[in-house]
SERO-4910 file (N, C-alpha, C, O; in steps of 0.05 Angstrom, whole numbers):
BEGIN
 pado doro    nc1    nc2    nc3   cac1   cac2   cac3    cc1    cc2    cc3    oc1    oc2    oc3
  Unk    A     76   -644   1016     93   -637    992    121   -631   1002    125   -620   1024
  Unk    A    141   -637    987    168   -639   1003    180   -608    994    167   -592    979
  Unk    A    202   -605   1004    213   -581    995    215   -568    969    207   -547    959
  Unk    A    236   -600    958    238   -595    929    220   -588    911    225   -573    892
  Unk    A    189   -603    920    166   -591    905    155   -563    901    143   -550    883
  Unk    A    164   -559    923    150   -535    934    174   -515    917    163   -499    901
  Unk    A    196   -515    917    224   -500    912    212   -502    868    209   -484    852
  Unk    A    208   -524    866    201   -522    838    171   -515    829    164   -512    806
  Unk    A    154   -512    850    122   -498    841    138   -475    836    144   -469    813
  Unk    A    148   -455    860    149   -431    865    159   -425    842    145   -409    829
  Unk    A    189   -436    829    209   -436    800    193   -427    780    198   -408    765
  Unk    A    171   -444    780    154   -446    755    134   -418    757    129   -405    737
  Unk    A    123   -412    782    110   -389    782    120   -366    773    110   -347    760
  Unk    A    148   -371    786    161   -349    783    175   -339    749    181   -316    740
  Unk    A    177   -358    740    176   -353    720    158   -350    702    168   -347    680
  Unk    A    131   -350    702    112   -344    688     97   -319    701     78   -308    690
  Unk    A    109   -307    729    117   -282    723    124   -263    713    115   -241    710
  Unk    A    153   -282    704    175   -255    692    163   -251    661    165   -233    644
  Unk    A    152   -273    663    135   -274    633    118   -261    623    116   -252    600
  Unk    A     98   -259    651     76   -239    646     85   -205    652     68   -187    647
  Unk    A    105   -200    661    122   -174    675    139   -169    637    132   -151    622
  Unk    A    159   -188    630    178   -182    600    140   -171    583    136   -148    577
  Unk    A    121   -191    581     95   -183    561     79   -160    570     68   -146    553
  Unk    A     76   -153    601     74   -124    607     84   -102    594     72    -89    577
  Unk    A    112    -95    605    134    -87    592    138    -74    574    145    -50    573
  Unk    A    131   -102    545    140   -105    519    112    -84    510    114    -63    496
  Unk    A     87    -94    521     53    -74    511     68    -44    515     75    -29    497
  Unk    A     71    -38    542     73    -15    550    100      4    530     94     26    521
  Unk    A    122     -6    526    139      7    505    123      9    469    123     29    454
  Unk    A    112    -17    462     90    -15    439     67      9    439     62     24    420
  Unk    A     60     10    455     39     28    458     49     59    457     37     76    443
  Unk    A     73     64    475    102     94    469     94     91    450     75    104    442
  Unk    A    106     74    434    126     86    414     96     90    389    101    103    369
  Unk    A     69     77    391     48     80    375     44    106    380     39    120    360
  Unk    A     44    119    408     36    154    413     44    161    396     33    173    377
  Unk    A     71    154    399     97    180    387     90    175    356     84    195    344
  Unk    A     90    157    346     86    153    313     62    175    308     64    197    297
  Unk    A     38    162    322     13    187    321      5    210    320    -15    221    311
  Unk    A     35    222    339     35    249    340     37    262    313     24    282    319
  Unk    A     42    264    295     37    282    264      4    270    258    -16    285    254
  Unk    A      5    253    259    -30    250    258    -47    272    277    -65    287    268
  Unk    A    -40    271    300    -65    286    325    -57    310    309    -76    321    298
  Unk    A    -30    321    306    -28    348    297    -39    357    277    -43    381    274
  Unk    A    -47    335    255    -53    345    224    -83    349    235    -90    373    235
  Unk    A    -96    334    243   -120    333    250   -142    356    267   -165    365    265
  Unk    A   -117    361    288   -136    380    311   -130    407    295   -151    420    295
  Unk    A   -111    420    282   -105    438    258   -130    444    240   -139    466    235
  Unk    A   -141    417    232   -163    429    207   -182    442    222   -197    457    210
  Unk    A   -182    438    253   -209    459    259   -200    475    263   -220    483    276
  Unk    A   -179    501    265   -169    514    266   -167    532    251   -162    523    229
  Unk    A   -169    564    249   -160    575    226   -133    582    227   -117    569    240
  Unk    A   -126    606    214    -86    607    212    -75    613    239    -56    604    251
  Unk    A    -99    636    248    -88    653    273    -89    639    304    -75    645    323
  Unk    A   -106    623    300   -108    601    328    -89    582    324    -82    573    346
  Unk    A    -74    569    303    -59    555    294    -39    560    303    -29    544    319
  Unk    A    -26    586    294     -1    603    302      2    602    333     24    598    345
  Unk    A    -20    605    344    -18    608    374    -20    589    384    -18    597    407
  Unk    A    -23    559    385    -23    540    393    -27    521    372    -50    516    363
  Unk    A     -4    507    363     -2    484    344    -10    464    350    -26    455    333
  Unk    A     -7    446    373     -7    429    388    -30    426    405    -36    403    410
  Unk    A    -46    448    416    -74    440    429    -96    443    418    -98    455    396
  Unk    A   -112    434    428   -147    428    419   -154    450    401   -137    467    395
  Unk    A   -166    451    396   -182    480    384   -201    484    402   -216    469    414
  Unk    A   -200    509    403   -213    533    433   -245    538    425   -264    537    441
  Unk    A   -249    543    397   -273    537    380   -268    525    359   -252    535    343
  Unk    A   -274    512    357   -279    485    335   -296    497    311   -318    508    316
  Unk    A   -284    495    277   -291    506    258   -297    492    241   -282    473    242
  Unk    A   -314    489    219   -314    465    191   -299    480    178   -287    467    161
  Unk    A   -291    514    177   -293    534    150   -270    514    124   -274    510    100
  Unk    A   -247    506    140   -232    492    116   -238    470    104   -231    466     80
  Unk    A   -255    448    122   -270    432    105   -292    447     74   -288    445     50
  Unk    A   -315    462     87   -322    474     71   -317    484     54   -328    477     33
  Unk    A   -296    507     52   -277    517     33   -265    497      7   -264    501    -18
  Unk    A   -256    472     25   -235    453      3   -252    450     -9   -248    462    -30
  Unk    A   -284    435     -8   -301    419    -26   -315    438    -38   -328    428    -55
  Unk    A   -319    465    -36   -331    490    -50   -319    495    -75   -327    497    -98
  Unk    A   -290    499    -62   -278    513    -79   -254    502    -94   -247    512   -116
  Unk    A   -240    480    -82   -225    459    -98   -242    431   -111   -262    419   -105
  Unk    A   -225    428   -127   -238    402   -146   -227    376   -132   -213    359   -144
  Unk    A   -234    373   -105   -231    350    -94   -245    326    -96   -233    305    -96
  Unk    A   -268    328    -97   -285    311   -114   -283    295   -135   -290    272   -134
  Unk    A   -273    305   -155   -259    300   -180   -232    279   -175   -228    255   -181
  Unk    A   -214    300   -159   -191    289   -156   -195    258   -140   -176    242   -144
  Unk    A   -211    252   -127   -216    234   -106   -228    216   -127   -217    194   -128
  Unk    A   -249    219   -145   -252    197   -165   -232    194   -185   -232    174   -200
  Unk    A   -213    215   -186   -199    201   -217   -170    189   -197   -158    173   -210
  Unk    A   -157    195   -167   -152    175   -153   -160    151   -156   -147    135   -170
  Unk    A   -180    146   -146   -197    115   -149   -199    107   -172   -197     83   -171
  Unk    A   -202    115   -192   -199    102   -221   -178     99   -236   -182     86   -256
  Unk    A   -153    109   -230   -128    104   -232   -118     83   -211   -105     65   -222
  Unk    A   -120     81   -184   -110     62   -169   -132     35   -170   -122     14   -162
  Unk    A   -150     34   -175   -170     15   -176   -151    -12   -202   -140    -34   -197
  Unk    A   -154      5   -232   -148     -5   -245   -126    -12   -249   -124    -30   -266
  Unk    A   -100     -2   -235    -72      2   -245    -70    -25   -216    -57    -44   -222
  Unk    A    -79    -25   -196    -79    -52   -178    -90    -68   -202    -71    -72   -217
  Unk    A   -108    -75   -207   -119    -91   -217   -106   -108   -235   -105   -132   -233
  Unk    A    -91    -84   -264    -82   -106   -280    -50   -110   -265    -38   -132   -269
  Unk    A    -38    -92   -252    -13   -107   -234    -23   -128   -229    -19   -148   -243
  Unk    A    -40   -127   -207    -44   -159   -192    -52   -184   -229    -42   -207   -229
  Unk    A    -64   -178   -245    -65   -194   -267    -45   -204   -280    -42   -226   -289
  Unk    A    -33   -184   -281     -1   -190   -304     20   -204   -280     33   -223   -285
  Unk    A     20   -194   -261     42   -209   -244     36   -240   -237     52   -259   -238
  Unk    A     11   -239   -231      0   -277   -228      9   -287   -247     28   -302   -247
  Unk    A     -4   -279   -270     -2   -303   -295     26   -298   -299     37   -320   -300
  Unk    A     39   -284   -301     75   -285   -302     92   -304   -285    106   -323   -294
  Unk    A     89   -298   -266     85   -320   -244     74   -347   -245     89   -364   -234
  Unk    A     50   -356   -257     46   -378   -265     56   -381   -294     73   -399   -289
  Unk    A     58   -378   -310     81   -386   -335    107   -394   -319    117   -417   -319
  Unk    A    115   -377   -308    145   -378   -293    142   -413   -269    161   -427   -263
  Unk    A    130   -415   -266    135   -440   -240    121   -458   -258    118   -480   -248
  Unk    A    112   -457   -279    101   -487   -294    111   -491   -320    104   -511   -331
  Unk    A    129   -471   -333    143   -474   -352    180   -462   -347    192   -441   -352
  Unk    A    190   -489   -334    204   -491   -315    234   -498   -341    239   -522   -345
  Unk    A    251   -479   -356    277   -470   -367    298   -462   -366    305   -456   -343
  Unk    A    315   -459   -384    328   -441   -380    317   -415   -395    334   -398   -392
  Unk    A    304   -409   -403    293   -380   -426    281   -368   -398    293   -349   -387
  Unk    A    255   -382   -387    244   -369   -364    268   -365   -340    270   -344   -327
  Unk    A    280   -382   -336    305   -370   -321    320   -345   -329    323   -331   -309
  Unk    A    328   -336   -347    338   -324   -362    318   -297   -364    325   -274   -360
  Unk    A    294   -303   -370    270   -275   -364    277   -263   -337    285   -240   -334
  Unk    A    273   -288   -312    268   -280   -289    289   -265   -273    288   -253   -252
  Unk    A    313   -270   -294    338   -255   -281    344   -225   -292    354   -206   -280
  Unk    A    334   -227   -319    326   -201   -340    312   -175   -318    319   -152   -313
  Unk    A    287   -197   -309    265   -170   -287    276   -159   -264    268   -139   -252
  Unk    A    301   -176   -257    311   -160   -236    328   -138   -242    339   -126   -224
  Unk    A    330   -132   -264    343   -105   -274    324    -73   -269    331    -50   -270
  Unk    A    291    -90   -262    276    -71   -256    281    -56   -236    276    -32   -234
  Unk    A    293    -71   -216    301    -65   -190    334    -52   -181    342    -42   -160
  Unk    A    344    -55   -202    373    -51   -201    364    -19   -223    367      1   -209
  Unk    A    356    -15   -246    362     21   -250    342     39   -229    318     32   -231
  Unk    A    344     52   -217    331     76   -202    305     90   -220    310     95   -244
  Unk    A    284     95   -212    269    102   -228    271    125   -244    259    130   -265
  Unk    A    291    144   -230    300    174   -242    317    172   -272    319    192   -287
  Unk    A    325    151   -276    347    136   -298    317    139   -326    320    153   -345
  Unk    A    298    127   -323    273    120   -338    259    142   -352    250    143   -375
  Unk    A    260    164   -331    240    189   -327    237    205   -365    216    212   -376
  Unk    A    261    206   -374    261    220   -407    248    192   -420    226    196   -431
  Unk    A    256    174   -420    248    157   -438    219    147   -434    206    140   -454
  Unk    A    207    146   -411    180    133   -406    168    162   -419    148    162   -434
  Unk    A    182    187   -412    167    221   -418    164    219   -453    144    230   -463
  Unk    A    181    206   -469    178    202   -488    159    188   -506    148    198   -526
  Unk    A    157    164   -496    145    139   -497    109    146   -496     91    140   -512
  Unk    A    106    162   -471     72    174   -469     79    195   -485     65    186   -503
  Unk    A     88    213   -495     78    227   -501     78    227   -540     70    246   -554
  Unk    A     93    197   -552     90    192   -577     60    180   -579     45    182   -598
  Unk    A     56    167   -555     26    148   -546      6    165   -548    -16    155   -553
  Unk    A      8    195   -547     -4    209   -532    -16    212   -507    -32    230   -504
  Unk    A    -10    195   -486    -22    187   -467     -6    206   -445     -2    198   -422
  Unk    A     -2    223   -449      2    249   -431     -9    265   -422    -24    275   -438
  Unk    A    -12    276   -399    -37    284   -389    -64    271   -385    -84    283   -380
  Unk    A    -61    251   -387    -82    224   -387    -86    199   -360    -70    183   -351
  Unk    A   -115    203   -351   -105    181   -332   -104    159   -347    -99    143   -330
  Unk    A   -105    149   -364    -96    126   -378    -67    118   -378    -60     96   -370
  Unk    A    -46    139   -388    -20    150   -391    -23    144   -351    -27    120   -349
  Unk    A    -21    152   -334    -15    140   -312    -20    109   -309      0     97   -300
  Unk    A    -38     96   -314    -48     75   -312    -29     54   -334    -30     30   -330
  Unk    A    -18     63   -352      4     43   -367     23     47   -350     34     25   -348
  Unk    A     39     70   -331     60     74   -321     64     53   -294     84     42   -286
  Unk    A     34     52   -283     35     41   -256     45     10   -266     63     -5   -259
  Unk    A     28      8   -284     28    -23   -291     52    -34   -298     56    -57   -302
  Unk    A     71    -13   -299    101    -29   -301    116    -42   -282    137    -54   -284
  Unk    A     96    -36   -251    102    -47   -226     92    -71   -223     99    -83   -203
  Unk    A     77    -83   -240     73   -118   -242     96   -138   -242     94   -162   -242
  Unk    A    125   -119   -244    143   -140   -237    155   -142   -202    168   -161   -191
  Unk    A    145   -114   -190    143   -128   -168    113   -142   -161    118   -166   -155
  Unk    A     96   -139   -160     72   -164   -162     87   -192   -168     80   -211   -153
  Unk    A    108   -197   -189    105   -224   -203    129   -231   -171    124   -249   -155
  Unk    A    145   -218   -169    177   -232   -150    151   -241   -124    157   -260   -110
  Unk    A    134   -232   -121    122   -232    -91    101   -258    -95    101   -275    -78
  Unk    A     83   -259   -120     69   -281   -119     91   -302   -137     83   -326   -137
  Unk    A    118   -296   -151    125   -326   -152    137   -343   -134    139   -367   -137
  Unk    A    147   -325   -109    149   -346    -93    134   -368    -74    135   -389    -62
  Unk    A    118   -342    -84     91   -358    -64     79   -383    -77     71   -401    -62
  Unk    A     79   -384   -103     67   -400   -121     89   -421   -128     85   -435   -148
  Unk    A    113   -423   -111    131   -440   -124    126   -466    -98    136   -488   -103
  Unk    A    116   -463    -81    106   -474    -53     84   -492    -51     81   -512    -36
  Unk    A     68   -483    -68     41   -497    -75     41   -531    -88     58   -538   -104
  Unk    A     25   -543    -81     35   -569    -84     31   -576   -116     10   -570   -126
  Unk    A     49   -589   -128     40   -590   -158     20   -614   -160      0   -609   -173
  Unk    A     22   -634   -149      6   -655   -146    -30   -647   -161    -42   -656   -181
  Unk    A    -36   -627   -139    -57   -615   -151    -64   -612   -187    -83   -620   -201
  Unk    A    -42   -597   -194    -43   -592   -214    -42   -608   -238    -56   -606   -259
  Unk    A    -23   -624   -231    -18   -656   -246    -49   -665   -249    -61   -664   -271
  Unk    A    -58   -672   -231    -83   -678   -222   -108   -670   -243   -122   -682   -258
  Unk    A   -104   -643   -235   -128   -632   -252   -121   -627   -284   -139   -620   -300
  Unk    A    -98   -632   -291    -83   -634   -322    -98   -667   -336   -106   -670   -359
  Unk    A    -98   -686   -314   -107   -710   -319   -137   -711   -325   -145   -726   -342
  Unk    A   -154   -695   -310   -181   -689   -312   -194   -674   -334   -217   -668   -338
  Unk    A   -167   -669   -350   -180   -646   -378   -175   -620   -373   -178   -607   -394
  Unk    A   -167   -606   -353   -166   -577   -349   -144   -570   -355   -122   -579   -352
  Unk    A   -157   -540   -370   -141   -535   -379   -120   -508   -368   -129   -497   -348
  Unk    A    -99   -497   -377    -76   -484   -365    -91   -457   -347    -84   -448   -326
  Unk    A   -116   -446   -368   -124   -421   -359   -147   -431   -332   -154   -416   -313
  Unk    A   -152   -452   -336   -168   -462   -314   -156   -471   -293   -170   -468   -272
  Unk    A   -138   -480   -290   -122   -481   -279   -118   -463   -261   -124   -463   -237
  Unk    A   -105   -445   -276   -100   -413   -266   -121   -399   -243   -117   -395   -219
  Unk    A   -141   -395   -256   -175   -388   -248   -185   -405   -220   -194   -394   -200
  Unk    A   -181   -430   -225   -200   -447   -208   -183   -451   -181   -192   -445   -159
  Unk    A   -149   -465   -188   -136   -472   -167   -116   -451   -154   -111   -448   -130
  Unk    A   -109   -441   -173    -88   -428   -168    -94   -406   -155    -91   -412   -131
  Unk    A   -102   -378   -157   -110   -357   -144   -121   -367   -121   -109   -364   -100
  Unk    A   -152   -385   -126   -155   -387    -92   -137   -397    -72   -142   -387    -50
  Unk    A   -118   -414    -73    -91   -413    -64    -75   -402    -57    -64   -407    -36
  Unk    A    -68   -377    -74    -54   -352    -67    -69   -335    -61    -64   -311    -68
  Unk    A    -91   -342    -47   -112   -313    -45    -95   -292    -14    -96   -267    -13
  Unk    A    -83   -308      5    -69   -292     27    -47   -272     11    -47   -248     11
  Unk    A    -27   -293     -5     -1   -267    -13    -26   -240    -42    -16   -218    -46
  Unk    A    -47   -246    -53    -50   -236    -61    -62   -208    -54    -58   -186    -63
  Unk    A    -80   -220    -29    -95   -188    -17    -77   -184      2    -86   -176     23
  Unk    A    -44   -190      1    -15   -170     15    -11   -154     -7    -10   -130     -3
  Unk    A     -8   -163    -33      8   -145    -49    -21   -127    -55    -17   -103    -56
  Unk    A    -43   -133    -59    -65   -104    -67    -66    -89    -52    -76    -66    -56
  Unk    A    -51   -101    -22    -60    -77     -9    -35    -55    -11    -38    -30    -12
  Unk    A     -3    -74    -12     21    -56    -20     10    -40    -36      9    -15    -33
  Unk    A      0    -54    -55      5    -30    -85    -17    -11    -89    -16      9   -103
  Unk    A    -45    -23    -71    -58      8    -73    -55     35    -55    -67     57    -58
  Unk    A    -29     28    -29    -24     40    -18     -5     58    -28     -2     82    -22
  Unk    A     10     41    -49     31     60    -63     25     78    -83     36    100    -87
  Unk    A      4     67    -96     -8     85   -130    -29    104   -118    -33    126   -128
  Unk    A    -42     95    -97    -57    123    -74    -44    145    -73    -52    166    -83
  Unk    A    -14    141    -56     -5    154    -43     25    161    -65     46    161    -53
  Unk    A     25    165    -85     55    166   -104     53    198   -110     32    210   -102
  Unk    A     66    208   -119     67    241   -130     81    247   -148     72    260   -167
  Unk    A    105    239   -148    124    239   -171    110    238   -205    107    255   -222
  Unk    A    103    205   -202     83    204   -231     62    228   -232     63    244   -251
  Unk    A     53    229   -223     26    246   -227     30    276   -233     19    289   -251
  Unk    A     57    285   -209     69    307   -220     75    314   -235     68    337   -240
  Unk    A     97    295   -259    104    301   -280     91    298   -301     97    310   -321
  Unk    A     70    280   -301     52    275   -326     30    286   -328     17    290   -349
  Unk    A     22    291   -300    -14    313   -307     -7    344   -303     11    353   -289
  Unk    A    -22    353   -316    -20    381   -317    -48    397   -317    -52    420   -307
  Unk    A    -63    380   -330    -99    395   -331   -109    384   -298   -107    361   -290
  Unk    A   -117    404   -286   -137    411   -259   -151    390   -261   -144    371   -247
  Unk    A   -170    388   -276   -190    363   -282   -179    330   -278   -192    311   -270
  Unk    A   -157    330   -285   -142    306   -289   -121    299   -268   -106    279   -268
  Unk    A   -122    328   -239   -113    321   -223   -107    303   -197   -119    313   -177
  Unk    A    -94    282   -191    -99    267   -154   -102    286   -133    -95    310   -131
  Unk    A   -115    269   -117   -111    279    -95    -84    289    -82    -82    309    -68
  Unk    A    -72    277    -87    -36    282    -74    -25    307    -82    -12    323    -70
  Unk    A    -35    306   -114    -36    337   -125    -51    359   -115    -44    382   -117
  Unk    A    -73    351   -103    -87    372    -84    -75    386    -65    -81    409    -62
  Unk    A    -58    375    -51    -47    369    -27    -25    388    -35    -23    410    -23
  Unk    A     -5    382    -58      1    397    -59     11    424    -74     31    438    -73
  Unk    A    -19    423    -92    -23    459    -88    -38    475    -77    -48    496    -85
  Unk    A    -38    459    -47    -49    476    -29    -28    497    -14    -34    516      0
  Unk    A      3    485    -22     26    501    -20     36    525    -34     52    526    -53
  Unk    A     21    550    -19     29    577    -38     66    580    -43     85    571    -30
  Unk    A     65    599    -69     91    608    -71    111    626    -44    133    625    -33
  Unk    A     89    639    -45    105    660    -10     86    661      8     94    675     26
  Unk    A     55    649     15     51    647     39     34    615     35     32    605     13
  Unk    A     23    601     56      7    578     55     -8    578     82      2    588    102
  Unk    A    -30    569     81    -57    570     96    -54    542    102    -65    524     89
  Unk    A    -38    539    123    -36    509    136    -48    499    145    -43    475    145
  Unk    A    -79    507    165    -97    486    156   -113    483    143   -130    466    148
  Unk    A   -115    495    124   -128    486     96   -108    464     82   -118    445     70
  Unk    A    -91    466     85    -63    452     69    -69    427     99    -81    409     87
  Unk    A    -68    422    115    -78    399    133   -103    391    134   -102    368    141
  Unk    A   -126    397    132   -148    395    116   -141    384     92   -138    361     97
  Unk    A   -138    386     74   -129    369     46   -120    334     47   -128    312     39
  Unk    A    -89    352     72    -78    320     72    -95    303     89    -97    279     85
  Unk    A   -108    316    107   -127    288    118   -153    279    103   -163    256    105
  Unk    A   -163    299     89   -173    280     71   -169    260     47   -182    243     37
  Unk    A   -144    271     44   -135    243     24   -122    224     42   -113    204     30
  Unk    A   -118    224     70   -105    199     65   -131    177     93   -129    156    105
  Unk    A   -149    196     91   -180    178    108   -175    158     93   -162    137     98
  Unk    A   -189    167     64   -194    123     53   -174    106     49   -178     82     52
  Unk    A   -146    116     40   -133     91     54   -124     84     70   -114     61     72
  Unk    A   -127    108     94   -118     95    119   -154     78    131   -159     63    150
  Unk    A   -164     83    120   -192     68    122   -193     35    109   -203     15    120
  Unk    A   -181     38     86   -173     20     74   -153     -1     85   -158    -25     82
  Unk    A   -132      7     98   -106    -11    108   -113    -16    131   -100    -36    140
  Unk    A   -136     -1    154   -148    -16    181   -176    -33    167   -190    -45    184
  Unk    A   -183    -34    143   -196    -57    135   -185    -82    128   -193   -103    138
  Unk    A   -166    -81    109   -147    -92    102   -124   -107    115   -108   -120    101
  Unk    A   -122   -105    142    -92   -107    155    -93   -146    164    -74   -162    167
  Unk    A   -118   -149    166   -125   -180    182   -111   -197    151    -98   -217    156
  Unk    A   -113   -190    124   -106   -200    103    -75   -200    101    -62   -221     97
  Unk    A    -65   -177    105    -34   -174    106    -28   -188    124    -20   -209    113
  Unk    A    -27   -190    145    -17   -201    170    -12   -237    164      5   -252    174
  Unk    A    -39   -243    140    -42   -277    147    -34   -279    108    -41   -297     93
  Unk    A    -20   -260    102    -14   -270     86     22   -272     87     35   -291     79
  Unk    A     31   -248    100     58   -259    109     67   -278    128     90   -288    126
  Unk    A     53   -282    144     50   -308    173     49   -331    151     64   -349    155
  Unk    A     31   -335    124     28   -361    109     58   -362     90     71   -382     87
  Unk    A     62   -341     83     82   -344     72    108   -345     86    128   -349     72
  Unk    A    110   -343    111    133   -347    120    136   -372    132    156   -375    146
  Unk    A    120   -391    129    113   -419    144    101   -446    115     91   -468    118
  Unk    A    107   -430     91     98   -457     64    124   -464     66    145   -453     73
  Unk    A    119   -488     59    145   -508     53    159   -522     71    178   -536     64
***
């Protein structure tokens, strides 16, 4: 083997070195900076075994004896139970008809192709342009001529006004899709809602389980709504749990950390179920067309 060969093996090794040394590297700073994110997690967590006075004395390490008493306490004596199903039945459904109303909006919008629907589509971005604090008297108005105040129902019309972000996220996605198909199956007799049903969704099934998972992470985890519109115990979220576990002049912080980690187990249970869907639904959408 002559020099030159030899001078360009080594080149090539050596660069798939620096390759595997920059991808070393790159894990080892990923992995930092995952500690550091984690750290309010380890802290919320090693806390609930804790009562106030071991707390005080060491925030940050293990627990010396390990306790359930604040688990026990929350589910004895707070209506977490409750709160944890009327969570789920408010975010269940308020995903649900988002993800409904924003598709079919979205499909009207990319197959009845105008100026009026142009003209809508430019209208919805005004959703995004007032601040939601601008809204707050008039939506307060609005439930409470409905009566839907104090109501998880009355939450569940509020969420659902977020189907116009649902619609910006699946119409682009749906503007990508090949019409051919559709033409196609228009020629075969099918009709618009079948359409919809048969071709369309399973198509967008990647951008769709991205945005259920956005938005059940958001209607999970929101406070504002819930704050201002529920008021009966019974009719409370979890988020509301959380926080009136915050006394006026003193608070029992790990009971109050106890709380927050149990509301946020199922969807952080949820979003490490969920994440293989997100991941391949923005990778698809960043690569149609």
């Amino acid at each position: 083997m002559s020099k030159a060969s030899k001078s360009k093996t080594s080149g090539r090794m050596s660069m798939g070195q620096r390759k595997r040394l920059h991808a070393g590297i790159l894990s080892v700073v990923m992995i930092a900076l995952a500690l550091i994110c984690a750290i309010p997690l380890y802290i919320v967590i090693v806390n609930t075994f804790k009562n106030s006075a071991d707390m005080s004395l060491d925030p940050f390490g293990l627990p010396k004896a390990p306790t359930f008493e604040n688990y026990v306490y929350a589910f004895e004596n707070l209506p977490i139970i409750q709160a944890t199903v009327n969570t789920i039945i408010v975010t269940v459904v308020s995903v649900a008809l988002m993800v409904l109303i924003g598709s079919l909006a979205a499909y009207g919008m990319v197959q009845k192709k105008s100026r009026f629907t142009a003209a809508i589509g430019s209208f919805l971005l005004l959703s995004f342009v007032l601040p939601g604090q601008v809204l707050l008297i008039p939506q307060y108005k609005m439930e409470s001529s409905l009566g839907l105040v104090d109501s998880l129902l009355g939450l569940v019309v509020l969420y659902t006004g977020a189907s116009t972000f649902c619609y910006f996220l699946i119409v682009n996605y749906m503007r990508g899709l090949p019409q051919e198909l559709f033409e196609a199956a228009r020629l075969d007799g099918a009709s618009s809602l079948r359409i919809f049903w048969q071709i369309v969704l399973p198509l967008c099934r990647p951008i769709l389980a991205t945005v259920i998972v956005f938005e059940t992470m958001w209607t999970w985890n929101d406070f504002m709504t819930p704050n201002i519109y529920i008021s009966s115990v019974e009719k409370q979220t979890l988020v509301l749990q959380v926080f009136n576990a915050m006394g006026q002049f003193t608070t029992n912080w790990p009971l109050f950390m106890t709380i927050t980690f149990i509301a946020l187990v199922p969807v952080f249970v949820f979003f490490i179920f969920c994440q293989k869907w997100i991941v391949s639904g923005l990778v698809a959408g960043s690569v149609k067309g």
